[in-house]
C-alpha positions as CSV (number, residue, x, y, z in Angstrom):
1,X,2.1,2.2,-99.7
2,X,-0.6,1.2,-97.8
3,X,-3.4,3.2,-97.8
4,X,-5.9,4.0,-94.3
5,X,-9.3,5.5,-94.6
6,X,-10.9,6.0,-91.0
7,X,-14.8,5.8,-90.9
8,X,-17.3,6.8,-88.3
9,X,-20.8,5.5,-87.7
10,X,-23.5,8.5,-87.1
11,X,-26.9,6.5,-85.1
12,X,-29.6,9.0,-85.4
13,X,-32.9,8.5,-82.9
14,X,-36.0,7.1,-85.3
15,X,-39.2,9.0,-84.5
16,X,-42.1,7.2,-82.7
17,X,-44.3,4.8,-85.1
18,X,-47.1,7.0,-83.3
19,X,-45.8,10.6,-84.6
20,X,-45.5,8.8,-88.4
21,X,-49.3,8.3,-88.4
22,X,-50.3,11.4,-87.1
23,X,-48.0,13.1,-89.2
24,X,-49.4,11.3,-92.3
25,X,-53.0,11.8,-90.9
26,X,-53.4,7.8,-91.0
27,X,-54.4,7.8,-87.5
28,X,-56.8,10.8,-88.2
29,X,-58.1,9.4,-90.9
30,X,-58.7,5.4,-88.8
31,X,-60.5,8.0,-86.3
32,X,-63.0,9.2,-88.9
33,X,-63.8,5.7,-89.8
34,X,-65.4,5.3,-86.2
35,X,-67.5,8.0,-87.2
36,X,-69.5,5.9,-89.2
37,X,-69.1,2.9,-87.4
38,X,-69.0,1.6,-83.5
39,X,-66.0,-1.1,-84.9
40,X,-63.9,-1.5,-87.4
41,X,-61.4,-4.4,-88.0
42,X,-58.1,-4.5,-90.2
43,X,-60.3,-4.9,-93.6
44,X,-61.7,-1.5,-93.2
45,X,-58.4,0.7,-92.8
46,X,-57.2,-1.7,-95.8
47,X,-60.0,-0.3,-97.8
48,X,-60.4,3.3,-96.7
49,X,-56.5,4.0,-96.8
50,X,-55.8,1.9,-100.3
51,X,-52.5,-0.2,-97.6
52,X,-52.0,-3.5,-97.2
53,X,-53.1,-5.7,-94.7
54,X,-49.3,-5.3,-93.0
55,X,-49.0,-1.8,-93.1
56,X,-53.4,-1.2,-91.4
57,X,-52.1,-3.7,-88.8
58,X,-49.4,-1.5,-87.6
59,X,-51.5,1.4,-87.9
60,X,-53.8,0.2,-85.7
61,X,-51.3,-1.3,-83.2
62,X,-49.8,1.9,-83.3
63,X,-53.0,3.2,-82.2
64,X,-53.8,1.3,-79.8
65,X,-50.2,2.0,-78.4
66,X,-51.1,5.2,-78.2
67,X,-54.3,4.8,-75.9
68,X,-56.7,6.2,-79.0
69,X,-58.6,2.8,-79.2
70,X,-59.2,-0.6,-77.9
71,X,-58.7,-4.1,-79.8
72,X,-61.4,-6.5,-79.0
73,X,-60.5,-10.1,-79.7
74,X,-57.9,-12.1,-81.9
75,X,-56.8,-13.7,-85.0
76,X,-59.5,-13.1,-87.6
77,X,-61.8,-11.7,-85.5
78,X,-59.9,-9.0,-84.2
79,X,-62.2,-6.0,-84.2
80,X,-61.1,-2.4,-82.6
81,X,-63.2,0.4,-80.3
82,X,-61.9,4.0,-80.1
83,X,-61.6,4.3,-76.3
């Protein structure tokens, strides 16, 4: 006999990239780093947050998303302002 199983698909809403960083503090944390300087680039959230270079690039995007800061300039250069 043949057997029928029937299946449903739940889709659940993801949260905002922006409420994951300030949930974690990350975007907190990027802030204080402005504290101490007028710019920071990607290389400084890599080494104050211990992430790779991926994961301090989508913070910051995220920030900047978000209206907290400014980037200034592209490719290897690219250097970001709080706003």
């Amino acid at each position: 006999m043949l057997s029928l199983r029937k299946f449903f698909k739940v889709t659940l809403p993801l949260e905002t990239r922006e409420s994951e960083i300030v949930n974690a503090g990350h975007g907190e944390k990027i802030m204080q780093i402005f504290e101490k300087m007028k710019e920071i680039s990607s290389a400084d959230v890599i080494r104050a947050l211990k992430v790779s270079k991926a994961t301090a690039v989508s913070y910051l995007d995220d920030l900047v998303k978000a209206g907290e800061i400014v980037r200034v300039g592209r490719g290897p250069k690219t250097r970001y302002k709080p706003k």
